[in-house]
N, C-alpha and C positions, 0 to 999 in steps of 0.2 A: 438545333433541330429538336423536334417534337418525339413521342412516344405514337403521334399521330402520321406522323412521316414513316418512321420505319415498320406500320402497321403497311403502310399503302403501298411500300415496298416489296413488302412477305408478301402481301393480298396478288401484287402484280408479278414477282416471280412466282408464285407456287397456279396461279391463273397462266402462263407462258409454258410451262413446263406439263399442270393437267389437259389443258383442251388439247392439244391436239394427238396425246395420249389416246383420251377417250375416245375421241373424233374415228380414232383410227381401229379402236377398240368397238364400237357399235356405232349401226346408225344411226342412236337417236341418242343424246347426250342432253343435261339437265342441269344445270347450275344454278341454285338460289340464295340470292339476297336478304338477309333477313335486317330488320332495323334500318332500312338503304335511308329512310331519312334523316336521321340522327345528325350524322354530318353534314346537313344540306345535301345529301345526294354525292357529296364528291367521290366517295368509295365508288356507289353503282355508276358512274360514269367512267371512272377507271376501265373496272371489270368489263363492260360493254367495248371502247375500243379495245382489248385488249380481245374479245372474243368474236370480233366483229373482223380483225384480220385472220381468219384462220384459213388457209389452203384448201383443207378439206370438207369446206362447206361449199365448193364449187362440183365438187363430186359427188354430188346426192345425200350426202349426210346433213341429220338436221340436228340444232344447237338450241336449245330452249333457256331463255334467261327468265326467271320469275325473280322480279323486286317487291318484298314484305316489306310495308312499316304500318305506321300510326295513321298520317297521310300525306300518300304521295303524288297531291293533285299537285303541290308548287314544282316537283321536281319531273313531273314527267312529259315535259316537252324537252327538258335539257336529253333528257336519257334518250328521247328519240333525233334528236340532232348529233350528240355525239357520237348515235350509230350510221345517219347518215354520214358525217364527217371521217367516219372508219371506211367507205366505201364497202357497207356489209352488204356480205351476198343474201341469195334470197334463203338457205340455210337458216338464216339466225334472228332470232323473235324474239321480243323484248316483252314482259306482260308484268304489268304494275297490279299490286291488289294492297287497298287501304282496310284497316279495321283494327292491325296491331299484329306483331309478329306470331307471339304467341296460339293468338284466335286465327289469324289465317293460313302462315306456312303450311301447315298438314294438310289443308282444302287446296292452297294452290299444288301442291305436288299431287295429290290425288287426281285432281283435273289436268293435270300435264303427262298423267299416266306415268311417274317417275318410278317406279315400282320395278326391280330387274333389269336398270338400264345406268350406264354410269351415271353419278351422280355427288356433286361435290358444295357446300352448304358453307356458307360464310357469314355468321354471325357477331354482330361484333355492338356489341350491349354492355359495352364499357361506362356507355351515358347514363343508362340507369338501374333498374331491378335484372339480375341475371334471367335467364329465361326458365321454363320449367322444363323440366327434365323429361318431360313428354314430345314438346319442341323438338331437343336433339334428338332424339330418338327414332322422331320420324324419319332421318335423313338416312337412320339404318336401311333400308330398304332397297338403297339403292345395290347397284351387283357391276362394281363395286363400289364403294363409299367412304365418302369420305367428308369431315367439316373441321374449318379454323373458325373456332370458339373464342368468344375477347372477353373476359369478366372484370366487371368495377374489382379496384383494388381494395384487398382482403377479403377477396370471394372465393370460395372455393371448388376446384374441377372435378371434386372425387362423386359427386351425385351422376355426373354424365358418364359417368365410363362405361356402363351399363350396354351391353351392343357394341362396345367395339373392340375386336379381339385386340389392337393396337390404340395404346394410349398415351399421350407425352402433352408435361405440361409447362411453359416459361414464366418468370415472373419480368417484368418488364417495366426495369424502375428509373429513375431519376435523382434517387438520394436512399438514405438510410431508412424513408418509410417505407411502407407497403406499395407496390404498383400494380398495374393491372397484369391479369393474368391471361396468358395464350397457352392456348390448349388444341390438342391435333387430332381426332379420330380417326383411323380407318380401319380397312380390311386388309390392305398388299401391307408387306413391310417393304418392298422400292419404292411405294410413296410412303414412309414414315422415313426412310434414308433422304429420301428429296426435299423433305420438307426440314430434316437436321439440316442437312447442304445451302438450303436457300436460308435457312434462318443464322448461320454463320458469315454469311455472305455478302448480308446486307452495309452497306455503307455504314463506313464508322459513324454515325453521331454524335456528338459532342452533346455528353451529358444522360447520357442513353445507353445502361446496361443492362446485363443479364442477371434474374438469382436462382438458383435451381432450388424449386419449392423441399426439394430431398435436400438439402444442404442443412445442417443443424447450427450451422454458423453464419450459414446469411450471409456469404461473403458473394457481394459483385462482383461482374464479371465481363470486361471491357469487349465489345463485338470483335471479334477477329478470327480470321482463317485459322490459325492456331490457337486456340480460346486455351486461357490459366487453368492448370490442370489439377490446382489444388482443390476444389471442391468433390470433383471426381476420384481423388487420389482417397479421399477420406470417407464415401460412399461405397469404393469398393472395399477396403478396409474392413469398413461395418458389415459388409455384406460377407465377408470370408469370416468373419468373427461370428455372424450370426448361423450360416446355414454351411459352414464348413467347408473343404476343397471345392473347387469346380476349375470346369473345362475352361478356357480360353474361348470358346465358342461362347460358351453361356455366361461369361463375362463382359463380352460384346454384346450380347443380346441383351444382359442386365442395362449395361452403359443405353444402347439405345432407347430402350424402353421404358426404363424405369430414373434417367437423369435424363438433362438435356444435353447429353453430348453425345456423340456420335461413334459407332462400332470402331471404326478408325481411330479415337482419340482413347479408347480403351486400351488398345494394344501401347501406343504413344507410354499413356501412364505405366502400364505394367512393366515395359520395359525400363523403367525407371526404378519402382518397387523392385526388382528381382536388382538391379546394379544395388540399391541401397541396402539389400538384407531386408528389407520387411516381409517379404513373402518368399517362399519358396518355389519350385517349377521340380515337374517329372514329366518324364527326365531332365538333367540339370545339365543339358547342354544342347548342341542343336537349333536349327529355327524355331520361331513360337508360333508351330502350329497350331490351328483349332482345336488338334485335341492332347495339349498338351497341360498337365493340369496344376492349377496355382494353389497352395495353401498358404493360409497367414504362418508370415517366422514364429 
């Protein structure tokens, strides 16, 4: 299996999990495709059945799908088949605009009124020049917001962070070199927990791991419900070395935010560190509550 596969994967659980969030959340919801032609379109064909079943588009809520690329005169008669083929309600619109992502995502959301209404951005510019940082930013806008970012390999996410109080980045390799980079913005931290959860969750692929861009060792990391806990074991490490005691609380919020592993997999580690002697806990007995606080041994 491909790097291309478990993209279409995350793309289609983290799409099952927001619409009908939003849906339920406002009535006018917004979701844009950026690069849709790159792939030949298979991505934005995905994303369309997938939002084209939603419940509560039969209940007066409307779902706007805008697909940005280069041009997508080849692909937009598929994208209008696969939504009939989804049995969409009249809820959900499908609006192509050619010229290039960069030149035109900001004009199509502006004309969709995306501005204060949910809103979730999927970019995936792995095929060529990352996008500029104006791009993503436009996606800020939305209330709440949120984008899955895909950068060619050894590109970097740290110019987009810019606008989003929540930030998490994956490297997504196939061997010892560089691979492409996934990156998650938003506003809620329950969608930066959902989007940890979908991104563990995906089928194993053969050939197909994780590197956590914070890792200083580069050490892969096989997809699994329980992912190896060595990379994280040596990030928080650093991180108690660097900035001193902290809570259990803000050692899960470190794990979330700042690695790709999840609040859960923090506590996992910790309770490993405290059995081995590498850090301590206060109180040194007890459950490990949130505020119970870790220093390195």
């Amino acid at each position: 299996m491909s790097v291309a596969t478990v993209k279409r994967e995350l793309l289609v659980r983290h799409l099952e999990a927001w619409a009908p969030a939003a849906l339920h959340r406002g009535r006018r919801v917004v979701y844009a495709h950026g690069y849709a032609d790159a792939d030949g379109g298979a991505a934005a064909e995905e994303a369309v059945r997938v939002l084209a079943d939603q419940p509560d588009l039969a209940r007066g809520r409307e779902l706007s799908m805008v697909a940005v690329g280069a041009d997508l005169g080849p692909i937009e008669e598929r994208l209008k088949r696969a939504q009939q083929e989804a049995g969409s309600a009249a809820g959900f619109a499908v609006h192509t605009i050619s010229g290039g992502t960069d030149e035109r995502l900001g004009v199509g959301l502006k004309a969709l009124g995306a501005q204060r209404v949910p809103l979730l951005g999927y970019l995936d510019a792995s095929a060529g020049e990352p996008p500029a940082a104006t791009t993503v930013a436009a996606l800020t806008g939305g209330k709440p917001a949120e984008v899955l970012l895909i950068l060619p390999a050894g590109a970097s996410a740290e110019v987009y962070r810019s606008g989003w109080p929540l930030f998490a980045e994956v490297e997504m390799a196939t061997g010892e070199q560089a691979g492409q980079v996934l990156a998650f913005g938003t506003t809620s931290g329950k969608s930066l927990e959902g989007f940890k959860d979908a991104l563990w969750a995906v089928d194993e692929f053969a050939g197909v791991r994780y590197r956590d861009p914070g890792d200083p060792d580069r050490h892969l990391i096989d997809i699994s419900l329980t992912p190896h806990p060595g990379p994280l074991r040596r990030e928080l490490l650093a991180h108690l070395a660097a900035s001193g005691p902290a809570s259990v609380t803000d050692l899960k919020t470190f794990a979330l935010t700042e690695t790709i592993y999840r609040a859960a997999d923090a506590v996992r580690v910790l309770h490993t560190l405290i059995d081995s002697g590498a850090v301590t806990r206060e109180p040194d007995h007890g459950r490990l509550g949130g505020d119970v606080m870790i220093a390195a041994a």
